[in-house]
C-alpha positions as CSV (number, residue, x, y, z in Angstrom):
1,X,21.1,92.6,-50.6
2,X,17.3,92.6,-51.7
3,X,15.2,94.7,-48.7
4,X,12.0,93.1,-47.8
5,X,9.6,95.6,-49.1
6,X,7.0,94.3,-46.7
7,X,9.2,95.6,-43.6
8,X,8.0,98.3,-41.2
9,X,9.6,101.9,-41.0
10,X,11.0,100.6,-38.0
11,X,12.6,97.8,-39.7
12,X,14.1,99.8,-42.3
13,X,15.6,101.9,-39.6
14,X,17.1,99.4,-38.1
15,X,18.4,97.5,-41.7
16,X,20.0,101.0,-42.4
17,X,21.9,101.0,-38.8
18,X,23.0,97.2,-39.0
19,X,24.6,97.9,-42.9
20,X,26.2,101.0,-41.3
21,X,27.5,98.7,-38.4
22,X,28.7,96.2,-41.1
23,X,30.1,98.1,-43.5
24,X,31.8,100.9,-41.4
25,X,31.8,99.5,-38.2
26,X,30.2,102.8,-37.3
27,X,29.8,102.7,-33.3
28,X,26.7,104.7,-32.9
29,X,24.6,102.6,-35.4
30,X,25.7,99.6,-32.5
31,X,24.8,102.2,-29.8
32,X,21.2,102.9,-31.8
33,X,20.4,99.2,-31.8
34,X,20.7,98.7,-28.4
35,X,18.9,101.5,-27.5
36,X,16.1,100.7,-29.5
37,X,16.0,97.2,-27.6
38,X,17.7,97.3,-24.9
39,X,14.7,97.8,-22.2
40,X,12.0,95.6,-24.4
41,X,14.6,92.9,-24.2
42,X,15.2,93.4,-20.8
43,X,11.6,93.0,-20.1
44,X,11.2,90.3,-21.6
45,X,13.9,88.2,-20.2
46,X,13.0,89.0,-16.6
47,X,9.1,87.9,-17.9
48,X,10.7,84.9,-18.6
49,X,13.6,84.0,-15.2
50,X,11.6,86.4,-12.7
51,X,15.5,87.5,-12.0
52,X,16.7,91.2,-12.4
53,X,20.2,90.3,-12.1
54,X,19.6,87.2,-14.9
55,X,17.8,89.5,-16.9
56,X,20.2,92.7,-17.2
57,X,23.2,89.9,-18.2
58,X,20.9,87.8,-20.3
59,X,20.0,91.5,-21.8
60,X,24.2,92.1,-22.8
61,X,24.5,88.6,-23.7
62,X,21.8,88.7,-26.7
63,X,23.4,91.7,-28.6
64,X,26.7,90.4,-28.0
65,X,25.5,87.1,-29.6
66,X,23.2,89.3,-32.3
67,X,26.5,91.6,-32.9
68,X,29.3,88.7,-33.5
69,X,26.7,87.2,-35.9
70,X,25.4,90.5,-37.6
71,X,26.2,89.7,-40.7
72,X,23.9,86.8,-40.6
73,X,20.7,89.1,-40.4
74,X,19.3,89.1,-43.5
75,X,16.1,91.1,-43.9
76,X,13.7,89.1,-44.6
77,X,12.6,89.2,-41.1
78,X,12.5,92.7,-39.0
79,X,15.8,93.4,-36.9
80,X,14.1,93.1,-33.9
81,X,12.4,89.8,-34.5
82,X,15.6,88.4,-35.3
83,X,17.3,89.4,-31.9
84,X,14.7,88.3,-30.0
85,X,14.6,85.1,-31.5
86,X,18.2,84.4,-30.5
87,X,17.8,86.2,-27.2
88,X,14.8,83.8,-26.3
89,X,16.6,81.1,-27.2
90,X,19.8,82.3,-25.6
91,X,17.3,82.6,-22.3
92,X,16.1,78.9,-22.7
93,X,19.0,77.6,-22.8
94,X,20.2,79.7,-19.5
95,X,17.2,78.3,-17.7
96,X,18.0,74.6,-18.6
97,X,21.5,74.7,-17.6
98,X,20.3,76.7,-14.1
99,X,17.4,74.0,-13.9
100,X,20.3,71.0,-14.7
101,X,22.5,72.3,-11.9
102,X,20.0,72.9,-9.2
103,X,18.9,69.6,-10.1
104,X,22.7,68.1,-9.7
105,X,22.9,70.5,-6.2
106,X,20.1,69.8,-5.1
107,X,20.3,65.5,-4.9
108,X,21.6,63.7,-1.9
109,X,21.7,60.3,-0.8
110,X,20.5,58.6,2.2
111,X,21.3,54.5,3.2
112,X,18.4,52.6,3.4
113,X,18.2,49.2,5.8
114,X,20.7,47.6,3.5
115,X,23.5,50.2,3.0
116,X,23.0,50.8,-0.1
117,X,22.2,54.2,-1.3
118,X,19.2,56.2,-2.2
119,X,18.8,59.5,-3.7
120,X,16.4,62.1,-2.4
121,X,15.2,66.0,-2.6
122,X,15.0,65.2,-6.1
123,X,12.8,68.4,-7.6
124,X,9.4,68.0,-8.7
125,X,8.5,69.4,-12.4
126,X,6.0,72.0,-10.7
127,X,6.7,74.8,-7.9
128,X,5.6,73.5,-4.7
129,X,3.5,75.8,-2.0
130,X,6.9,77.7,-1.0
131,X,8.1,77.9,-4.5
132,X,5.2,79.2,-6.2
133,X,4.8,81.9,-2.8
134,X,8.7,82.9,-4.0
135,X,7.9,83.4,-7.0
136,X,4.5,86.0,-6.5
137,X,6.5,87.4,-4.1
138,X,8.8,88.7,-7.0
139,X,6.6,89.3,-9.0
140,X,4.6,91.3,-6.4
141,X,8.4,93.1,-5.7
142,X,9.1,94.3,-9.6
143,X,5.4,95.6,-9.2
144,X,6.7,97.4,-5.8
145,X,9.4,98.9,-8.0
146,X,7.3,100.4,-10.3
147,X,5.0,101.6,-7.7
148,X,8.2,104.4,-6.7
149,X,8.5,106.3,-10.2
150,X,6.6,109.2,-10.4
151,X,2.6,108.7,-11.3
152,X,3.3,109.7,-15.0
153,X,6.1,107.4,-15.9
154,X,4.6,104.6,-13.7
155,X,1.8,104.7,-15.7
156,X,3.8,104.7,-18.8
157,X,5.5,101.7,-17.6
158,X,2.4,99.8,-16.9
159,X,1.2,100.5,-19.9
160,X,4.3,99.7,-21.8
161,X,5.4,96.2,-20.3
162,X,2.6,95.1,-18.0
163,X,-0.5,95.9,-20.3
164,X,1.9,95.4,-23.3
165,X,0.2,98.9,-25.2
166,X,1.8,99.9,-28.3
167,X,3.2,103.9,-28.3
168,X,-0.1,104.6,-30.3
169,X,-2.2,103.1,-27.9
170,X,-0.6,105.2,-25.2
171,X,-0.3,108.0,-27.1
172,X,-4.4,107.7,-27.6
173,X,-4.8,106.2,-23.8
174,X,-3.2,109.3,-21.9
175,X,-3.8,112.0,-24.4
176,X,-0.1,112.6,-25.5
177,X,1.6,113.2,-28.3
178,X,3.5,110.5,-29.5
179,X,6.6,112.0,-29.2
180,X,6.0,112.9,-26.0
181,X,5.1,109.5,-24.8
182,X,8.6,107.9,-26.5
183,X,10.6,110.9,-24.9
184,X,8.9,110.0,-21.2
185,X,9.1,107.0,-21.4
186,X,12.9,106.4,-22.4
187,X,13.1,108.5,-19.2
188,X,10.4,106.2,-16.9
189,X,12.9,103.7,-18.0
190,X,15.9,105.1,-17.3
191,X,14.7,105.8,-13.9
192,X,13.7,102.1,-13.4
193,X,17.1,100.8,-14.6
194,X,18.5,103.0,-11.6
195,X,15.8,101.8,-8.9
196,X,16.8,98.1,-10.5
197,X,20.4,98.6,-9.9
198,X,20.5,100.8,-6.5
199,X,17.7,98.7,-5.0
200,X,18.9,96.6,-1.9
201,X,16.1,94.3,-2.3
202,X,17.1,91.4,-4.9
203,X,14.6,89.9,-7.0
């Protein structure tokens, strides 16, 4: 297969892990592409249901989905772009179905003067007062999260997800090498995925 010669070192890293994957079925090169991904992913699907527990499956469901269908990668396009392409679809279409069934749920039916029957609590297309207060208020608790990892890798985090800073721009932001800043941050977010997990409060 032809390599796009316009594709990053990145890319080309992971091009070279998803051949070894196809062509050996080597495990690590699966374990290397999910490490690579697996908290930018997760990120980005809670960005997009405000839902840790919808984000970490929604995370497993898009390599699943990318893995079955490896060998339909080709590279014209980077690794990554292609998996989140499928995860953001895979996320859309998890946010219809929930939207279709609290929809179905959430319809009952009165009897007006006549007896006949009349639907109501049907939802409006926007958040109403309460709604839109849920949702800052999660919002305002994966902040909170944050808020208890240690200054250095909270700042990382900040950085990383809520300021969306490349490595380099970290690296350049808090003076750090840029090893350094990969290495603490795989840490800041190993830490978090424990907080997320542990944490009694549910967002």
């Amino acid at each position: 297969m032809e390599i796009n010669l316009k594709l990053t070192e990145k890319a080309l890293r992971d091009y070279n892990l998803v051949q070894l994957a196809l062509e050996k079925g080597d495990q690590k090169a699966y374990a290397d592409l999910m490490n690579n991904y697996r908290d930018s992913l997760f990120f980005m699907m809670l960005k997009m249901t405000n839902d840790a527990t919808d984000a970490d499956d929604l995370t497993i469901e898009a390599f699943g989905k990318a893995f079955k269908s490896l060998n339909q990668y080709t590279p014209d396009y980077a690794f990554s772009t292609w998996l989140f392409k499928i995860a953001t679809n895979n996320c859309i279409d998890f946010i219809r179905k929930k939207k279709k069934m609290t929809f179905s749920m959430n319809i009952g039916f009165d009897k007006n003067e006549d007896g006949t029957e009349i639907a109501h609590n049907i939802p409006s297309e926007t958040l109403d007062p309460e709604e839109k207060f849920i949702e800052n208020q999660k919002i305002k608790l994966m902040r909170d999260i944050v808020e208890r990892l240690k200054p250095h890798y909270r700042d990382l985090i900040k950085l990383r997800y809520f300021e969306e800073y490349s490595y380099e721009e970290i690296s350049e932001a808090l003076d750090l090498p840029l090893g350094t800043v990969k290495a603490q941050l795989f840490r800041a977010r190993e830490f978090l995925f424990n907080i997320l997990k542990n944490s009694e409060d549910k967002i």
